[in-house]
matplotlib code that plots the C-alpha trace (Angstrom):
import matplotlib.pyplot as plt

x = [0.0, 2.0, 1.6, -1.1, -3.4, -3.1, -4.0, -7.3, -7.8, -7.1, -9.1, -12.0, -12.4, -12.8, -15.7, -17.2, -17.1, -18.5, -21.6, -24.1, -21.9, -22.8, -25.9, -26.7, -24.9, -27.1, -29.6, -28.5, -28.1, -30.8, -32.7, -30.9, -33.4, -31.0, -32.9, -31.5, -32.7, -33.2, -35.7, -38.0, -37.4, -39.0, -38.6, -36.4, -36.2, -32.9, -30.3, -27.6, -25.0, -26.1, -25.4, -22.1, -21.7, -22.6, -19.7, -16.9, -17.7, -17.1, -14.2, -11.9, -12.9, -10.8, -7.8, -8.9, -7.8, -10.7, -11.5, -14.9, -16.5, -19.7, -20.1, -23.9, -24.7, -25.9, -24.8, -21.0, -18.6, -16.5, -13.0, -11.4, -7.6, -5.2, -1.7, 0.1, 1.7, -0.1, 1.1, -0.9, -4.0, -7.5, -10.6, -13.7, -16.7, -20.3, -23.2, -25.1, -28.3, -31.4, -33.8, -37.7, -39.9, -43.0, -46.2, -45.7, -49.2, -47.6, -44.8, -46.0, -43.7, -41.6, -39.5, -36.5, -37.5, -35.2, -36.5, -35.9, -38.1, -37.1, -33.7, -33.8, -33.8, -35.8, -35.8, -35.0, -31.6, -30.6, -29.5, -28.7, -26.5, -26.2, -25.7, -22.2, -21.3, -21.3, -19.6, -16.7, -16.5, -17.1, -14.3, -11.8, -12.7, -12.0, -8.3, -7.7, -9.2, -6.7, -3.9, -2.9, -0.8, -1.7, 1.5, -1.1, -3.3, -6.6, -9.5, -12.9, -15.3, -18.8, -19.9, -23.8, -25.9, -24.9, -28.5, -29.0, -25.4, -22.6, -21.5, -20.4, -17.5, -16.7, -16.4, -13.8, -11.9, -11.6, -10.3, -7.4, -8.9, -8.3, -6.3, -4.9, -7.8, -11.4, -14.5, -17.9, -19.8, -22.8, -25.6, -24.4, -26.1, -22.6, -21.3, -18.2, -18.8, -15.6, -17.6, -20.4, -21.8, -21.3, -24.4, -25.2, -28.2, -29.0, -31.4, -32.3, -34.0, -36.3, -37.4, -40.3, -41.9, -44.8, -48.4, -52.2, -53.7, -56.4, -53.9, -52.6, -54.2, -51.0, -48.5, -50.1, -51.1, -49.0, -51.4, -51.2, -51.5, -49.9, -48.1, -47.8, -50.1, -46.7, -44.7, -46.9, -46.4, -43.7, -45.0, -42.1, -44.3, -44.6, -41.0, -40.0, -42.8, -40.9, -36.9, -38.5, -39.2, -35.4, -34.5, -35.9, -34.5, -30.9, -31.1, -32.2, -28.9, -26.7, -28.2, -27.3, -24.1, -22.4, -21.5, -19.2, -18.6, -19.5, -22.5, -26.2, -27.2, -29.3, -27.5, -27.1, -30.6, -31.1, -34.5, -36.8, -37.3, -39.1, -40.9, -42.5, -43.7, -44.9, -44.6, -41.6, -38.4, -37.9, -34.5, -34.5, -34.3, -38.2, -41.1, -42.9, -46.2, -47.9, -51.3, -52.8, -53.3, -54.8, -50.8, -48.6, -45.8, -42.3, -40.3, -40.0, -37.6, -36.7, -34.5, -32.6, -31.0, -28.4, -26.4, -23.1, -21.3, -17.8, -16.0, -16.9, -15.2, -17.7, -16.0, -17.1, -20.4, -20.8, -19.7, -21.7, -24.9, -24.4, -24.0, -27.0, -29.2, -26.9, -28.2, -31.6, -32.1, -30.7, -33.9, -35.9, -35.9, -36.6, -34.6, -31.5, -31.9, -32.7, -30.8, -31.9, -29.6, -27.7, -26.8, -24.4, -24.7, -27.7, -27.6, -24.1, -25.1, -22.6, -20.7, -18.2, -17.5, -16.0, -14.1, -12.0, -10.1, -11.8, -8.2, -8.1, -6.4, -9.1, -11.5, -9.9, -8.8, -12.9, -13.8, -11.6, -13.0, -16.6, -15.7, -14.2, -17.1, -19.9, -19.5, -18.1, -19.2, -20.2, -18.2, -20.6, -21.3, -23.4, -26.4, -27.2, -24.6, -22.9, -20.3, -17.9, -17.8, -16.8, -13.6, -12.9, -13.3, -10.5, -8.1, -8.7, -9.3, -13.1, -14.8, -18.8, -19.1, -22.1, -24.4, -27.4, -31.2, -33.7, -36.3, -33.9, -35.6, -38.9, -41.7, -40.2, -36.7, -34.3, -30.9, -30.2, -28.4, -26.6, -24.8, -23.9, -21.6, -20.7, -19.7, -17.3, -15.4, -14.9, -14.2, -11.7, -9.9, -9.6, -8.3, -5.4, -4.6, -4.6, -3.0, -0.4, 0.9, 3.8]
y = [0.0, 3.1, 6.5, 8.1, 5.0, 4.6, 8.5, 7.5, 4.7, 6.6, 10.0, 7.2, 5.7, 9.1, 9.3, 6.5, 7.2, 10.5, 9.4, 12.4, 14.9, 15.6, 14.9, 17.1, 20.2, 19.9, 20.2, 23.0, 24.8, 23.9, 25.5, 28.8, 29.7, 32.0, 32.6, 34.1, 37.8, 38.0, 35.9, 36.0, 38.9, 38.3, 38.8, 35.8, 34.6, 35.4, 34.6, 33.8, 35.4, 33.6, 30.2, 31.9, 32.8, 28.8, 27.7, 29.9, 28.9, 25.6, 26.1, 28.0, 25.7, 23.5, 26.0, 27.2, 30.9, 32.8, 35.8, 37.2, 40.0, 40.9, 40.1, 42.2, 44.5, 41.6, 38.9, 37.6, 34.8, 33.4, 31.5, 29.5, 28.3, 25.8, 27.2, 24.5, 24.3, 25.6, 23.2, 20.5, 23.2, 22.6, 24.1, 22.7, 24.7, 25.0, 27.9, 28.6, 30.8, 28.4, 29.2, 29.7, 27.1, 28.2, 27.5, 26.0, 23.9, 22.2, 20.5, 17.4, 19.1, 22.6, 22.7, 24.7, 21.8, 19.2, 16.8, 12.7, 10.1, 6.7, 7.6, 11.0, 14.8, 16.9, 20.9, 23.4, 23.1, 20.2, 17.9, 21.5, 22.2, 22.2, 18.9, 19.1, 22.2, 19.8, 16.7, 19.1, 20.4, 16.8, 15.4, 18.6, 18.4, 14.5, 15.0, 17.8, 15.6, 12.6, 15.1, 15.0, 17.3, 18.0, 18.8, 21.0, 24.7, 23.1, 25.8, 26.3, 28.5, 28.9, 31.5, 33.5, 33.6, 30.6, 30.1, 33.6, 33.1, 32.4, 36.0, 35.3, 32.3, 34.5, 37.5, 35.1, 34.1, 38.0, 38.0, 35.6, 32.7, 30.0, 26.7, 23.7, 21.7, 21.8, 19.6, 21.2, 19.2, 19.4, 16.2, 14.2, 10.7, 8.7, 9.4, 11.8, 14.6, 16.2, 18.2, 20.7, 22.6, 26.6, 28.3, 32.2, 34.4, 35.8, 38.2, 38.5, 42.1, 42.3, 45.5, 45.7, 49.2, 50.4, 51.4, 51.5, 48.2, 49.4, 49.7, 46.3, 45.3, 47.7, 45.2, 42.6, 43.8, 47.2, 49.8, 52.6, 55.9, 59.0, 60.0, 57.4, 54.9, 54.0, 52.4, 49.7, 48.3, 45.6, 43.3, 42.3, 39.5, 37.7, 38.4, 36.6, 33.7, 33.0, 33.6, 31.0, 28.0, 28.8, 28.4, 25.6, 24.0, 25.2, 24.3, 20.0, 20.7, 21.9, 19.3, 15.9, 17.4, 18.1, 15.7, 14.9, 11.4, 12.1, 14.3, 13.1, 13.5, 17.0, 18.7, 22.0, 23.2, 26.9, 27.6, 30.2, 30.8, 34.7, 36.5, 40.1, 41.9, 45.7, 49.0, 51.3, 50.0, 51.7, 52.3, 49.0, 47.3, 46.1, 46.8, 50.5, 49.5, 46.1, 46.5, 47.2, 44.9, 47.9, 48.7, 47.2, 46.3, 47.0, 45.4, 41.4, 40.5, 36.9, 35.8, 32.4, 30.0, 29.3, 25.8, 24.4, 21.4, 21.2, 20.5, 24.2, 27.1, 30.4, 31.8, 29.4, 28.9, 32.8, 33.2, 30.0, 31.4, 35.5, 33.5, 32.0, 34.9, 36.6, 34.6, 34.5, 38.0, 37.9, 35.6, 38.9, 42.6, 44.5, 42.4, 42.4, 46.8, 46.5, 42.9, 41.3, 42.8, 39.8, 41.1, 37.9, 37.1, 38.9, 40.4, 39.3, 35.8, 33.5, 30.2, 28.6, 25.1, 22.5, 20.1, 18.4, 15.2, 11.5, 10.2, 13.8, 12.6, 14.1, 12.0, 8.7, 9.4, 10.0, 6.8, 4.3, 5.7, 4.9, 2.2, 1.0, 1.9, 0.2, -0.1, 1.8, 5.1, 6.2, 9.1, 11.5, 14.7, 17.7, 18.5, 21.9, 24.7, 24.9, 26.9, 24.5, 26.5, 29.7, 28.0, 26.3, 29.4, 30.7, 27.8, 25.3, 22.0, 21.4, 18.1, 17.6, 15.2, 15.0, 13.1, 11.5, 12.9, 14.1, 17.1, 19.8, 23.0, 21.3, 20.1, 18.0, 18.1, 16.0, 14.2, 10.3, 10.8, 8.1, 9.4, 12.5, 9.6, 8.5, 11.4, 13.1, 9.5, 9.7, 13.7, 12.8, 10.4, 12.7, 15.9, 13.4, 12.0, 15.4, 17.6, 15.1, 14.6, 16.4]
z = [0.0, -1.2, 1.2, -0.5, -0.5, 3.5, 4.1, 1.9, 4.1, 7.2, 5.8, 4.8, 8.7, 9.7, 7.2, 8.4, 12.2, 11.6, 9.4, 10.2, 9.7, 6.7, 6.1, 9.7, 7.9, 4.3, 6.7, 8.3, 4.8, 3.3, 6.9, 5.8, 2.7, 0.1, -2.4, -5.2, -5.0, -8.6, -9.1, -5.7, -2.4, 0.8, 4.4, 6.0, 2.1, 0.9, 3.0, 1.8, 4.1, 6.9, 4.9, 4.1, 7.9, 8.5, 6.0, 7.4, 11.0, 9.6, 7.5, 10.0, 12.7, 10.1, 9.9, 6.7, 5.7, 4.6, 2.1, 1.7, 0.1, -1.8, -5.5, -5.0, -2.6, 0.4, -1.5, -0.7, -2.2, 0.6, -0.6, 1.8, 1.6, 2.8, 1.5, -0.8, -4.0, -7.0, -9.0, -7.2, -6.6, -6.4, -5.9, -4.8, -5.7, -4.7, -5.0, -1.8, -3.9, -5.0, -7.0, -5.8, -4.1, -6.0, -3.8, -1.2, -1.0, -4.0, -1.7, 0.6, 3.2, 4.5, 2.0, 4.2, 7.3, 5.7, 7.0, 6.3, 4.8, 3.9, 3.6, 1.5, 2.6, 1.5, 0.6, -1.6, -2.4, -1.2, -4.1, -5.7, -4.2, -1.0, -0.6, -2.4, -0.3, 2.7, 0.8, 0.2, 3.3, 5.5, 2.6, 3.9, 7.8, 7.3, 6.0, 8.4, 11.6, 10.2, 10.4, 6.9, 5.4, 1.9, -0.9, -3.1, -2.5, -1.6, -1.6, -1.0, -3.2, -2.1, -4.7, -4.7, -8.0, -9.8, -11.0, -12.6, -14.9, -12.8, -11.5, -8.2, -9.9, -12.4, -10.0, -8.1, -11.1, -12.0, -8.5, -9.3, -7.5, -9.6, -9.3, -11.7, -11.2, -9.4, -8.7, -8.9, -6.5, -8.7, -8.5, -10.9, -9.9, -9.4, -12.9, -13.5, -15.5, -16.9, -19.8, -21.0, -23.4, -24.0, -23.7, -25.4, -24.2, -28.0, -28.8, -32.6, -33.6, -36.6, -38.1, -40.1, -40.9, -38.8, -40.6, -39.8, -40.1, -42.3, -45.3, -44.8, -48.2, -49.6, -47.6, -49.2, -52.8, -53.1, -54.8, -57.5, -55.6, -54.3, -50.7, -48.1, -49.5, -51.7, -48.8, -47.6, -44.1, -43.8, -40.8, -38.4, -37.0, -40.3, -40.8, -37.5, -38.1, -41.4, -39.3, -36.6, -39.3, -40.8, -37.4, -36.8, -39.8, -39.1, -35.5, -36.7, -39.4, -36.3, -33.9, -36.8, -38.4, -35.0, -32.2, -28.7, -27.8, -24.1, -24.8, -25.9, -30.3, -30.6, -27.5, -29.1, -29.7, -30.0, -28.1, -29.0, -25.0, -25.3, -28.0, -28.2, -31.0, -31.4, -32.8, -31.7, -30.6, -27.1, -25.1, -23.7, -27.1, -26.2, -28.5, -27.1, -28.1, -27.7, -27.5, -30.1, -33.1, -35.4, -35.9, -38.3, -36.1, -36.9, -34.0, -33.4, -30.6, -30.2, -27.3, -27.8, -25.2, -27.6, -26.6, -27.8, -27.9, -25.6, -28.7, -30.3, -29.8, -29.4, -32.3, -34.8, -33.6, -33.5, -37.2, -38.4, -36.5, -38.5, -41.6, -41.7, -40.7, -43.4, -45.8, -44.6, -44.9, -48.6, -49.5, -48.6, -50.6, -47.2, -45.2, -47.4, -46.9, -43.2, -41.7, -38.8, -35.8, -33.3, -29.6, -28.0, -24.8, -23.6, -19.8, -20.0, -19.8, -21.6, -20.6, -22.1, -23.1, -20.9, -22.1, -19.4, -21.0, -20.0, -18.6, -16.9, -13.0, -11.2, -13.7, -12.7, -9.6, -8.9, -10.8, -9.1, -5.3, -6.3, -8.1, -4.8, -3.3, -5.5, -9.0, -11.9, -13.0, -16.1, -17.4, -19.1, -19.8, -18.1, -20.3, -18.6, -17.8, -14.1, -12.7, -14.0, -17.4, -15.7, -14.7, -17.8, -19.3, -17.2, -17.7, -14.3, -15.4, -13.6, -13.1, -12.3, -9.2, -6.8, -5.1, -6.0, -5.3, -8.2, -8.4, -8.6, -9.2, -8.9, -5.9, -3.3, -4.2, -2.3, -1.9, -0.9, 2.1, 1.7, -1.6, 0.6, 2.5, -0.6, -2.4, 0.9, 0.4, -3.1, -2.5, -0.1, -2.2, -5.2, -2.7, -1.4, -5.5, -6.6, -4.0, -2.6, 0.5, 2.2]

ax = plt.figure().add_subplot(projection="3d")
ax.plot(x, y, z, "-o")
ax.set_aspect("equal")
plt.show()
């Protein structure tokens, strides 16, 4: 048994004689409702510097050197360090903001009690992700308790608003907080997840030209005449029913032509998520007028959740996308004068592709600790976007590993509390591969 393997063993018995430790801290997150602010505010609703105030207790209990600060006004990231080499670093991330519970007579119990039932626990963030938070930090307090000296920088990064784009990650990676390697303790049902797709918030603009609805018969058969009646309406909703079939057709070409061995077929739809249609384009780059349907409208906005695979760069799928509405708009007289107009990543909301190798170390080193403790995982990628892109973006090497639960973002979410167990042991195994011993 070489060194590293007996400090896993060691690290591991500490695991198991603290059982509960865990699982008593998810619940004492997921008790702490944080609500992301963006999407719901409410007295005792949105606490997430109290869960913060919960993790850093924690975490220098441990030793751990702290930094916090606020990403929003309220709202703080909190990175926690145990000084090593950087060659050997690694972060382990998790968000502390969930997202809303919606009404509560729709849950079968409080869902910020966590309680217990037949081996699961229950509540609003608790397989997302609160959950993971506690993994990382039950795997950390394990290898500290065992008094094992790690070779590598192992941190902590519990960021706010993760499930409105990211900003508190990428507000700690502006920050300089990065490492060689991290685990996002995402749920990830046992299998490793070392990629994901890019994602783009696009909005596509449409101008038509604006007219009185009575003189729509000039749109449609232009008439002989004098003074305005000579410029006929152009309709920007017909316009945008037409751009919305092309899309569809160049979204099914994009989904068969294009492919990642670890991802499913058809991952990178483009999804027509929001659509409004007026007259006037106003300030905020929103139709000024939308009720009334006697005007021929001259503004279609469509706002597209626009996904891509690991294995494209933002740069091609940019120029690829602006090529075909290039094209599009030279099928069309008016359109070919006035083009349809692409803003990228809408409200700032853009993730890059993640495309951590399969033989990565952290990939392996995870698969052979939970193949040690059940069977072998399935490496496979993330089909939605984490935080995980954020660092990829900023050159760590990330890896997707949580535990197991289901509901996320829906009624009666919850986490099998034994995969909390699971997942600190596996945790554990990968901090001590990674980072080294002294």
């Amino acid at each position: 048994m070489t060194k590293a393997e007996d400090a896993i063993r060691t690290v591991w018995n500490h695991i198991d004689r603290e059982t509960d430790y865990a699982t008593e801290l998810t619940q004492d997150l997921v008790r702490i409702p944080s609500v992301n602010p963006k999407f719901e505010t409410a007295e005792g609703l949105n606490r997430e510097p109290e869960v913060q105030d919960r993790i850093q207790a924690e975490v220098e209990a441990m030793g751990f050197e702290t930094e916090r600060w606020e990403v929003f006004p309220g709202r703080p990231n909190l990175v926690s360090d145990l000084p090593g080499d950087e060659e050997r670093s690694l972060i382990l991330c998790g968000h502390v903001d969930v997202v809303p519970t919606g009404p509560r007579a729709d849950w079968s119990m409080d869902p910020f009690a966590a309680d217990i039932r037949d081996g699961c626990l229950y509540g609003r963030g608790s397989i997302d992700m609160k959950s993971g938070v506690a993994a990382c930090l039950a795997a950390a307090r394990a290898i500290r308790n065992a008094g094992i000296e790690l070779g590598g920088r192992l941190s902590i990064h519990t960021v706010v608003d993760e499930e409105a784009g990211g900003f508190g990650a990428m507000d700690a990676l502006a920050r300089g907080k990065t490492a060689k390697g991290a685990i996002i303790a995402e749920p990830t049902n046992r299998e490793i997840m070392p990629c994901e797709g890019g994602l783009y918030w696009v909005r596509v603009t449409i101008r038509g030209q604006q007219a009185h609805a009575g003189w729509r018969y000039n749109e449609i058969w232009p008439q002989p005449g004098e003074g305005y009646r000579r410029v006929p309406g152009v309709n920007a909703v017909e316009l945008a029913t037409r751009f919305l079939s092309a899309l569809r057709d160049y979204e099914s070409i994009r989904c068969r032509t294009t492919h990642h061995p670890l991802m499913p077929p058809g991952l990178n739809t483009i999804n027509p998520g929001v659509v409004v249609a007026g007259a006037g384009l106003g300030e905020d780059g929103l139709p000024m007028i939308l009720g009334n349907p006697a005007i021929i409208p001259d503004v279609a906005v469509i706002d597209l959740d626009f996904k891509f695979l690991p294995n494209e760069t933002p740069e091609e799928v940019r120029r690829e996308f602006e090529d075909f509405v290039h094209h599009f708009c030279q099928q069309d007289r008016w359109l070919r004068e006035h083009p349809i107009a692409i803003k990228w990543a809408l409200g700032d909301l853009y993730f890059p592709p993640m495309d951590t190798p399969a033989d990565h170390p952290l990939v392996t080193s995870l698969v052979r600790h939970q193949t040690a403790l059940g069977a072998p995982p399935a490496i496979t990628g993330f089909c939605a976007v984490t935080d995980g892109a954020h660092y990829a973006g900023a050159g760590v090497a990330p890896v997707m590993f949580g535990p197991t639960g289901d509901r996320p973002h829906g009624v009666d979410e919850y986490v099998e509390v034994a995969s909390i167990h699971e997942t600190t042991k596996s945790i554990a195994g990968a901090i001590i591969d990674w980072c080294g011993l002294r």
